[in-house]
VEXDREN-2710 file (C-alpha; in Angstrom, 1 decimal):
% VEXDREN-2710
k/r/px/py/pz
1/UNK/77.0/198.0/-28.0
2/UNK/75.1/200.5/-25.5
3/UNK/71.8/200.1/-24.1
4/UNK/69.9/202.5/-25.3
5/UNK/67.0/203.7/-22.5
6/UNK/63.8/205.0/-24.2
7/UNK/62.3/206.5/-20.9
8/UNK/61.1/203.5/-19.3
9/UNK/63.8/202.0/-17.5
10/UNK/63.6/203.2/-13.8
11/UNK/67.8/202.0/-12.0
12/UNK/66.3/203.5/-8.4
13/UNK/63.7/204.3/-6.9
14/UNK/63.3/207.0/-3.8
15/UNK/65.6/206.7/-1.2
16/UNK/66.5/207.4/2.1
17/UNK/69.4/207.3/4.4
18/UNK/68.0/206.1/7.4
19/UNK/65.0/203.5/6.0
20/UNK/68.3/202.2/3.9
21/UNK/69.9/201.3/6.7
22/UNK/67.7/199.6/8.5
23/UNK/66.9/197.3/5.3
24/UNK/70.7/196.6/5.6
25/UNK/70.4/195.9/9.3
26/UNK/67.1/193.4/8.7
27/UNK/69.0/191.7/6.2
28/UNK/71.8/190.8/8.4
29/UNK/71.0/186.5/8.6
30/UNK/71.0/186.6/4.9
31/UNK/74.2/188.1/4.5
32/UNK/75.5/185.6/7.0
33/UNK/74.0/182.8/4.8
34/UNK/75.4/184.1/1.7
35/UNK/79.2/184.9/3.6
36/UNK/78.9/180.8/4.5
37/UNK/77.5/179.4/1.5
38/UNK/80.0/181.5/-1.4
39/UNK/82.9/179.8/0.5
40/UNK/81.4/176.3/-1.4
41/UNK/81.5/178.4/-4.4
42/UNK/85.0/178.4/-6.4
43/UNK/85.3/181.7/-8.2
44/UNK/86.1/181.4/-11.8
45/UNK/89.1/183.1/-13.3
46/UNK/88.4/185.2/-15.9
47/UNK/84.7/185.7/-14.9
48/UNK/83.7/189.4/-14.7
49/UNK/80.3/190.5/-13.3
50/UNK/79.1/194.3/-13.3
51/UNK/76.4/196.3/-12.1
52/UNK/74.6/199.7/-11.3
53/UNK/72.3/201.0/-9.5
54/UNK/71.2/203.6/-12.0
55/UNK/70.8/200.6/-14.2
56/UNK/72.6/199.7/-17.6
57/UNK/75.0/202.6/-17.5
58/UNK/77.6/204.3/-15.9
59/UNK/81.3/203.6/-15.7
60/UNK/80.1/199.8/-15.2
61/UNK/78.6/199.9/-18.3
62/UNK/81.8/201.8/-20.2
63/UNK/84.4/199.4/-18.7
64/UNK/82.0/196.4/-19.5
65/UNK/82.3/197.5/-23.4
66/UNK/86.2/197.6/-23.1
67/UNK/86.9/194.8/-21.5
68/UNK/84.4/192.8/-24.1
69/UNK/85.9/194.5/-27.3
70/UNK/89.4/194.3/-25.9
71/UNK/89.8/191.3/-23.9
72/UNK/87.5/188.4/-25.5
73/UNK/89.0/185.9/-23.3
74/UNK/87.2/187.6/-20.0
75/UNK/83.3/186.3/-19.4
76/UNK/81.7/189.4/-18.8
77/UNK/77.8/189.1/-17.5
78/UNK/75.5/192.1/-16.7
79/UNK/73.5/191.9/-13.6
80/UNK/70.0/193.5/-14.0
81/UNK/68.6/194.8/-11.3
82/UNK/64.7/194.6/-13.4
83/UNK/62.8/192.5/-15.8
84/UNK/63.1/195.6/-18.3
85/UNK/66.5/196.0/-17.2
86/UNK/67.2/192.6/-18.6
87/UNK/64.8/192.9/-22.0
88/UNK/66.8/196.3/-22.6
89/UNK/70.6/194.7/-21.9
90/UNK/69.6/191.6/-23.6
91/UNK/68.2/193.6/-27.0
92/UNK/71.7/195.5/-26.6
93/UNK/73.1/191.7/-27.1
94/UNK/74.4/192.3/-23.3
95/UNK/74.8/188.9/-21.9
96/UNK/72.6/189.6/-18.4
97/UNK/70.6/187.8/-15.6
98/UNK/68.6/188.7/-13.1
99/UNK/71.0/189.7/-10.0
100/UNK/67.8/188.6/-7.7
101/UNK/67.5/184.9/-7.5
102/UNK/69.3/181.8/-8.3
103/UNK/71.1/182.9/-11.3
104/UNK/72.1/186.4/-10.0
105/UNK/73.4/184.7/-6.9
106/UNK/75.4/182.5/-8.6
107/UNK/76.6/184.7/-11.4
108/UNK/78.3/187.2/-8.2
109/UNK/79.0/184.3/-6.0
110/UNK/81.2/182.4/-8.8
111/UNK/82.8/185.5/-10.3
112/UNK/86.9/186.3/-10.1
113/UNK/85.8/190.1/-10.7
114/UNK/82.7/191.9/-9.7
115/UNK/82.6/195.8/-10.6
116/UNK/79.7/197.9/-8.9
117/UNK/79.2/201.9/-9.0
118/UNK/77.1/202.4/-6.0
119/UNK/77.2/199.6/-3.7
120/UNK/77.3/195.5/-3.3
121/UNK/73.2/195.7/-4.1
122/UNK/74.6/196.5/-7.2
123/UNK/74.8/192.9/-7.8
124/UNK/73.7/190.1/-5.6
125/UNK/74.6/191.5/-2.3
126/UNK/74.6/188.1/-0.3
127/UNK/76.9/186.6/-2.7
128/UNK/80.1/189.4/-2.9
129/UNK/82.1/187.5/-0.5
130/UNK/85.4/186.6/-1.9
131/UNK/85.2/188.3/-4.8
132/UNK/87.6/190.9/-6.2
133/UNK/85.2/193.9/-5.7
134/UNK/85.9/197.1/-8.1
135/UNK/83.7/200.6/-6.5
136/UNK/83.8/203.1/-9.4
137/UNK/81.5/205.4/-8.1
138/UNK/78.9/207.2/-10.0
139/UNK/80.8/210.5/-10.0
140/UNK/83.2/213.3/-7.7
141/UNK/82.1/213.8/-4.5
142/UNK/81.4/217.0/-3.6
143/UNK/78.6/216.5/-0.9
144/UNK/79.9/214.0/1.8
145/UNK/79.8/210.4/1.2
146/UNK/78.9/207.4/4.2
147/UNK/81.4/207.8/7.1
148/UNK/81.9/211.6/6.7
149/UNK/78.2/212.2/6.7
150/UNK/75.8/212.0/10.0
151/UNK/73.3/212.0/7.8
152/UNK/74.2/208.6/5.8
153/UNK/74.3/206.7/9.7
154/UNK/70.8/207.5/10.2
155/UNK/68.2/205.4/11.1
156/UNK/64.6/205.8/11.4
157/UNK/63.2/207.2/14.8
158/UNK/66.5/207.2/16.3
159/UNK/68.0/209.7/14.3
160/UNK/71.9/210.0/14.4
161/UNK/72.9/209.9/18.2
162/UNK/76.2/208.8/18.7
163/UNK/75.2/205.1/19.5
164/UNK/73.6/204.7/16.1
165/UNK/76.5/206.5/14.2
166/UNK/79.0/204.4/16.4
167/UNK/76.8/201.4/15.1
168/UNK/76.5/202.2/11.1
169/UNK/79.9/203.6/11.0
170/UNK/81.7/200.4/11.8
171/UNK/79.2/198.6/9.6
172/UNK/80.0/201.1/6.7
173/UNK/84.2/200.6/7.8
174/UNK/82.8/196.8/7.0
175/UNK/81.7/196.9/3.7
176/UNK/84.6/199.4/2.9
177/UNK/87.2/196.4/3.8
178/UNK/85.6/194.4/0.9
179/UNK/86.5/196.8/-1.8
180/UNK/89.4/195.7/-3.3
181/UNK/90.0/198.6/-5.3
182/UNK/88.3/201.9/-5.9
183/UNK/88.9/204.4/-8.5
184/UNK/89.2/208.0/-8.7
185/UNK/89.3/210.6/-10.9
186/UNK/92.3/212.8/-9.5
187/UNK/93.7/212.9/-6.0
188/UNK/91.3/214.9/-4.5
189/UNK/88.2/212.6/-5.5
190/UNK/90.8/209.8/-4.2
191/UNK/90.8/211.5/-0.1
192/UNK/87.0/212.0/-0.3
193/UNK/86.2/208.3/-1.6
194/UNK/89.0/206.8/0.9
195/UNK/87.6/208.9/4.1
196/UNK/83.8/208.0/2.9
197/UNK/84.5/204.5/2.2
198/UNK/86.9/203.6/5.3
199/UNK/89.2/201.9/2.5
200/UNK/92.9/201.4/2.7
201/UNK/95.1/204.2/1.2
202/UNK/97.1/201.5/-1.7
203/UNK/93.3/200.2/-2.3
204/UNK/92.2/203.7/-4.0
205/UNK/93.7/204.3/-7.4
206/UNK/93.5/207.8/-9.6
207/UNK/92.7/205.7/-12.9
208/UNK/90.4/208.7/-14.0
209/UNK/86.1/208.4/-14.5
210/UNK/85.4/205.7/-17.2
211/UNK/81.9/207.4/-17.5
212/UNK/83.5/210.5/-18.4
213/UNK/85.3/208.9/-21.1
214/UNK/82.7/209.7/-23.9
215/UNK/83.1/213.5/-22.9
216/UNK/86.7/214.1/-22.3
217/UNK/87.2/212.4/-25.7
218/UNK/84.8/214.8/-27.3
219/UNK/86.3/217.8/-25.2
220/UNK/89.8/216.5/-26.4
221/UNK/88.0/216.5/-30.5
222/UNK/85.4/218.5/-30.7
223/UNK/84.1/216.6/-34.2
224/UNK/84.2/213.1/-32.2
225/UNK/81.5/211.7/-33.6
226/UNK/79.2/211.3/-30.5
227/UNK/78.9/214.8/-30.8
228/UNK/76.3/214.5/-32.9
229/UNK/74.2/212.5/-31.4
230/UNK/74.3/213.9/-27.9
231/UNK/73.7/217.2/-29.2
232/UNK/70.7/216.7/-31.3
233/UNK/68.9/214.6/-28.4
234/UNK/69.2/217.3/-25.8
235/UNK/68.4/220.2/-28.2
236/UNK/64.9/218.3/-30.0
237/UNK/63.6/218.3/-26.9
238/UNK/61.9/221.6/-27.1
239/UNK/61.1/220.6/-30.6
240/UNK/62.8/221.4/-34.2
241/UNK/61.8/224.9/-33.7
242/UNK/64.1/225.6/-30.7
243/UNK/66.7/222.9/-32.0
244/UNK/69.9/226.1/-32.8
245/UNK/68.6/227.8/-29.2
246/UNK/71.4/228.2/-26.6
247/UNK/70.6/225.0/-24.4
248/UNK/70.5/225.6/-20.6
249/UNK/70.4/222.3/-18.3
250/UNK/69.5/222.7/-14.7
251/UNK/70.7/219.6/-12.8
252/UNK/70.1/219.8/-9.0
253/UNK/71.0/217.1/-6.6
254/UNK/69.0/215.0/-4.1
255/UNK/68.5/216.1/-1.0
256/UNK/68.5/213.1/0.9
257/UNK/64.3/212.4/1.1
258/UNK/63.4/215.8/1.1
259/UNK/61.9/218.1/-1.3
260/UNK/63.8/220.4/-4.0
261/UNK/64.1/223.7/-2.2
262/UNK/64.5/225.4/-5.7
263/UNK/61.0/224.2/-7.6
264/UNK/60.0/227.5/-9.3
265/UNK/56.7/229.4/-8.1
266/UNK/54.2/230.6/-11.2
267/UNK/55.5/234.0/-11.4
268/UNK/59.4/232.7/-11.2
269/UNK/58.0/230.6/-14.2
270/UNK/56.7/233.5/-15.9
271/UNK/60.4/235.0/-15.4
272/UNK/62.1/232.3/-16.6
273/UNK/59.8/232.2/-19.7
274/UNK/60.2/236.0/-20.6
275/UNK/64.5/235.8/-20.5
276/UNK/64.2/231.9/-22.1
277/UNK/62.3/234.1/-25.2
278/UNK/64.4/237.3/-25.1
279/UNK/67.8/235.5/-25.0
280/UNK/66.4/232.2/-27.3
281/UNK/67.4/230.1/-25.3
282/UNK/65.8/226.5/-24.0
283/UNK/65.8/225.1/-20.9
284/UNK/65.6/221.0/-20.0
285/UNK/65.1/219.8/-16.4
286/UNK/66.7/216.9/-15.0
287/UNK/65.7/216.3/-11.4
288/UNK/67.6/213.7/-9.7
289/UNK/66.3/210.2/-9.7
290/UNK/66.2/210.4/-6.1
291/UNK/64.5/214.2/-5.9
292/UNK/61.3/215.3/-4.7
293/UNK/60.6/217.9/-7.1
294/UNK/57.7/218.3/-9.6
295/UNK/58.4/220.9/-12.2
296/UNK/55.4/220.1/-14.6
297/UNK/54.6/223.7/-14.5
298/UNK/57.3/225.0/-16.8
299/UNK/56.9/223.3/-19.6
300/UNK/53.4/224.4/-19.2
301/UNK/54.4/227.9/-19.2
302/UNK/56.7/227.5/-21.9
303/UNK/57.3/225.4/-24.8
304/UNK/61.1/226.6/-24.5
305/UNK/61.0/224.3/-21.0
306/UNK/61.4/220.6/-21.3
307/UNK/61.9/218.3/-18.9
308/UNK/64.9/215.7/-19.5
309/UNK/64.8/213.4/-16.3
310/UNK/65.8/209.6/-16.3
311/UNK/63.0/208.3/-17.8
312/UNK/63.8/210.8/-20.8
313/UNK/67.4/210.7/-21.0
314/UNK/68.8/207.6/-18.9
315/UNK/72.2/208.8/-18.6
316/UNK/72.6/212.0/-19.2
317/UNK/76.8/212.4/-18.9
318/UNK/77.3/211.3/-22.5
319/UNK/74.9/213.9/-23.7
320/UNK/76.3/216.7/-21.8
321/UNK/78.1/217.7/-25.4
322/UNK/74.4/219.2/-26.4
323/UNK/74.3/221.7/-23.5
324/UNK/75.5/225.2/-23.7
325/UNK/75.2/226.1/-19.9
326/UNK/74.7/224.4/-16.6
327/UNK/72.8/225.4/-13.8
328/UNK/73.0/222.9/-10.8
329/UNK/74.4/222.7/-6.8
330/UNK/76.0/220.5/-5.2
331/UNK/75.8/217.9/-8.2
332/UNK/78.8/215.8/-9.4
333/UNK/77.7/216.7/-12.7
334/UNK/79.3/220.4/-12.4
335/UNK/83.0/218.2/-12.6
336/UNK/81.9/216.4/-15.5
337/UNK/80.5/219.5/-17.2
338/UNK/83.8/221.1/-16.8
339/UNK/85.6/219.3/-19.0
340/UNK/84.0/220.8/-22.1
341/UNK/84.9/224.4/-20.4
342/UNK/81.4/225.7/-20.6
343/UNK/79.7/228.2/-18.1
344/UNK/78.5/226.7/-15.2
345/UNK/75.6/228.8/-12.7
346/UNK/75.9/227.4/-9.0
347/UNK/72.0/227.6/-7.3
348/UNK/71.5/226.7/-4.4
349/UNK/69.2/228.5/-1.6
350/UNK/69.9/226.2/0.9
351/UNK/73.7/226.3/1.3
352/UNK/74.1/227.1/4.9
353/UNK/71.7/224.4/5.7
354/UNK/72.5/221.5/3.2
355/UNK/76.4/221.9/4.5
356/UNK/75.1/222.0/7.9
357/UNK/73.2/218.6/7.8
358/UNK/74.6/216.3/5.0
359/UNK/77.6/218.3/4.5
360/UNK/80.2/219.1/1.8
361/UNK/83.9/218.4/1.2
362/UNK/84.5/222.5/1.0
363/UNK/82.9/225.5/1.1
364/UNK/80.4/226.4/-1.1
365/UNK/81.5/229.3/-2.0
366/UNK/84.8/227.8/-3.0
367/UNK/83.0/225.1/-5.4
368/UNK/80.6/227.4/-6.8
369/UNK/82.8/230.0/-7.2
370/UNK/81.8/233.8/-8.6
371/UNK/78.2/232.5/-10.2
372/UNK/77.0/231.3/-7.0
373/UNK/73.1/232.2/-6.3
374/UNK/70.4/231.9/-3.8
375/UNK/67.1/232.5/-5.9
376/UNK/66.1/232.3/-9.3
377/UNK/66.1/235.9/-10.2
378/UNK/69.5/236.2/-9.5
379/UNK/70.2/232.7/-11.4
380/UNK/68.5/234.6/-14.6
381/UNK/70.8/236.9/-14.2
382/UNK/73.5/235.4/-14.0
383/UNK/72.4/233.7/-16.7
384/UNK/72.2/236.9/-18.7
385/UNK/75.7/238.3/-18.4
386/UNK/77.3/234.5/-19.1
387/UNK/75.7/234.5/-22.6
388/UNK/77.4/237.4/-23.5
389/UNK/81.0/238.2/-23.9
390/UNK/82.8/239.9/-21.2
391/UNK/83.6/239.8/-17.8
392/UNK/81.4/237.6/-15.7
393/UNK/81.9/235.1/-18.9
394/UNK/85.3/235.0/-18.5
395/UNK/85.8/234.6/-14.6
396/UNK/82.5/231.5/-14.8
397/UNK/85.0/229.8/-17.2
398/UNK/88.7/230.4/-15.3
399/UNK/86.8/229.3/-12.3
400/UNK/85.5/226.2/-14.4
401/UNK/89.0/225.5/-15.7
402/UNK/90.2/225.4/-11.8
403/UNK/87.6/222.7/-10.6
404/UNK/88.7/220.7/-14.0
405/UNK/92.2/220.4/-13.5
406/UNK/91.3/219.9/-9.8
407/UNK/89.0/217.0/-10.7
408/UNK/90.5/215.3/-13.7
409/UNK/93.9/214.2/-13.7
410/UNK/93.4/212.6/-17.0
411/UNK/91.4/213.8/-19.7
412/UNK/92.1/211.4/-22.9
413/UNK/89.4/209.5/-22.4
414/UNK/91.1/206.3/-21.9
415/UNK/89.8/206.0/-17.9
416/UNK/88.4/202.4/-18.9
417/UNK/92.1/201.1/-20.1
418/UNK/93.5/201.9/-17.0
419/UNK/91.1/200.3/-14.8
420/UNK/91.6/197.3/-16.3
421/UNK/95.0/197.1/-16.4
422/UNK/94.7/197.9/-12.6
423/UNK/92.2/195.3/-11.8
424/UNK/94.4/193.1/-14.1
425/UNK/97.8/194.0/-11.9
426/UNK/95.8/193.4/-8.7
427/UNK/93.7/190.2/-9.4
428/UNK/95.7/187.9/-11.0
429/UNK/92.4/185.7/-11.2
430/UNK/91.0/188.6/-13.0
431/UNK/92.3/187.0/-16.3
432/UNK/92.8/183.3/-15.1
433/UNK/96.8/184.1/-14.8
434/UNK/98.9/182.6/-12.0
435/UNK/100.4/184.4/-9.1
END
């Protein structure tokens, strides 16, 4: 069963490159403690743990359901990284703990398997060692990742000179020998994840994205029967009134503890508005979890503006079926969207400087392709010409066709399957079987 989020559950709070560092740096004795006291810990075959930091969700949360409807014989336990994190697993009849603590400890340190999608705080950090560790990642890279970043081997008034980068980078090559496998959706997201990571080249396996299973499944059937419910979700939220409008999502990424560069002013509002009315359409606004953004004047200005962040939406992946068009940047969601061969409008006004501080795996121009823009009058429209049938409509989808076959080497939506059966061919303990 899923967890259902109704706006109040919170997976992470605002972060920072550099002030996360140094927390990982201050913590150093404890994961010394917890490296000497897991080796008086047997790990139990057959004994799964999983985590995420965006809370109950995420490919963690999609393998967890197959490997409990499939394989009843493997313990699986949820790690919670919250008190309502728990309450909400626990009403989902998840079996959880807390990962802080005694039990959460204990749960990572005694487990054969333990399956994360952003890092070992995913779990109990202090007790990963010796475990068969599983990174599925929270989506396709297209802004670099850890080692290929200067800006992820930061730290705070030291910046990244090469001493500290020197430093972090052989701490991040650390952590990146403890993975015993990581998956990826095609071969491209493989390179990225195995240069960011500092993993070994058989330890990276295209499996596809189990928590873009829901959606290529849908894609694959278009009367799947999530479709329903994703779709009316996303459109109610400009109420009933709006519900057959063409739905618009604007995504943007993080920007690493700065502010959005893109929140509209009042009279970009007011422009929004007028075309949002003229072309009845709706737009929802999904800042990232980690953004600095405050966009409470659109919906303000419009009742055709919502805004859908996480504590609206939790996850909002499975509910991509509901939207029509996607605005966004540099976000992984622009290669989940693509599997439902939609329009997709790149924005982004700070492309020169984004690739020149935290960097991107290619060009922008190449990822965003013909409906790349700078401001939000030329984002309208773009917007404009995509709704209608000709031209520019055509080229936004052949380019959204290439990033798809680019970014998904399966679409059946059977991802889940086949990371199990490699965990399973890996980890003999995975299942209690012998060598």
């Amino acid at each position: 069963m899923r967890a259902r989020s109704t706006g109040s559950v919170q997976g992470v709070a605002r972060f920072e490159f550099g002030s996360g560092n140094l927390g990982k740096i201050l913590a150093l004795p404890k994961y010394v403690a917890g490296a000497i006291a897991t080796r008086f810990v047997p790990r139990r075959p057959g004994h799964w743990v999983f985590g995420s930091g965006a809370g109950i969700g995420e490919g963690a949360l999609v393998l967890h359901d197959y490997v409990r409807a499939h394989h009843p014989e493997i313990r699986c336990l949820w790690l919670a990284g919250s008190d309502e994190e728990l309450r909400v697993a626990q009403a989902a009849g998840i079996d959880a703990v807390l990962k802080r603590g005694r039990d959460g400890w204990r749960a990572t340190a005694s487990a054969a398997v333990i399956v994360v999608t952003h890092g070992y705080g995913d779990v109990n950090r202090y007790a990963v060692r010796g475990g068969y560790v599983v990174q599925l990642w929270h989506g396709i890279p297209m802004k670099k990742l850890h080692l290929d970043s200067r800006q992820a081997l930061r730290l705070p008034l030291l910046g990244s000179n090469a001493l500290v980068r020197s430093i972090m980078a052989a701490a991040y090559r650390r952590a990146g020998r403890g993975l015993g496998l990581v998956t990826s959706s095609s071969p491209m997201a493989a390179e990225r994840m195995r240069s960011a990571l500092g993993v070994a080249g058989d330890n990276v396996a295209v499996t596809g994205d189990p928590r873009d299973d829901a959606l290529a499944r849908f894609a694959a059937s278009p009367q799947a029967g999530m479709a329903g419910t994703g779709s009316a979700l996303v459109r109610g939220l400009c109420g009933d009134e709006h519900s057959r409008a063409t739905t618009i999502l604007y995504a943007p990424t993080w920007r690493d503890g700065g502010r959005d560069p893109a929140v509209p002013t009042d009279s970009q509002w007011q422009e929004i508005a007028r075309f949002l009315r003229d072309a009845d359409a709706t737009l929802l606004i999904r800042s990232h979890p980690l953004g600095d953004g405050n966009y409470d004047a659109g919906p303000a200005c419009s009742d055709r503006i919502a805004l859908c962040g996480n504590d609206v939406i939790h996850e909002i992946t499975p509910h991509l079926t509901g939207i029509d068009v996607l605005i966004t940047d540099y976000s992984s969601i622009a290669y989940d969207f693509s599997l439902l061969r939609r329009p997709i409008v790149f924005f982004a006004p700070d492309a020169s400087q984004y690739a020149a501080t935290r960097g991107t795996y290619e060009p922008w121009t190449e990822f965003a392709g013909p409906a790349a823009t700078a401001t939000w009058q030329q984002t309208v429209a773009a917007l404009g010409s995509l709704l209608e049938d000709g031209t520019a409509r055509t080229s936004n989808l052949t380019h959204t066709d290439r990033l798809r076959e680019r970014a998904h080497s399966f679409r059946d939506g059977q991802s889940a399957q086949r990371v199990y059966e490699q965990i399973v061919l890996r980890c003999p303990a995975a299942t209690g079987a012998t060598p």
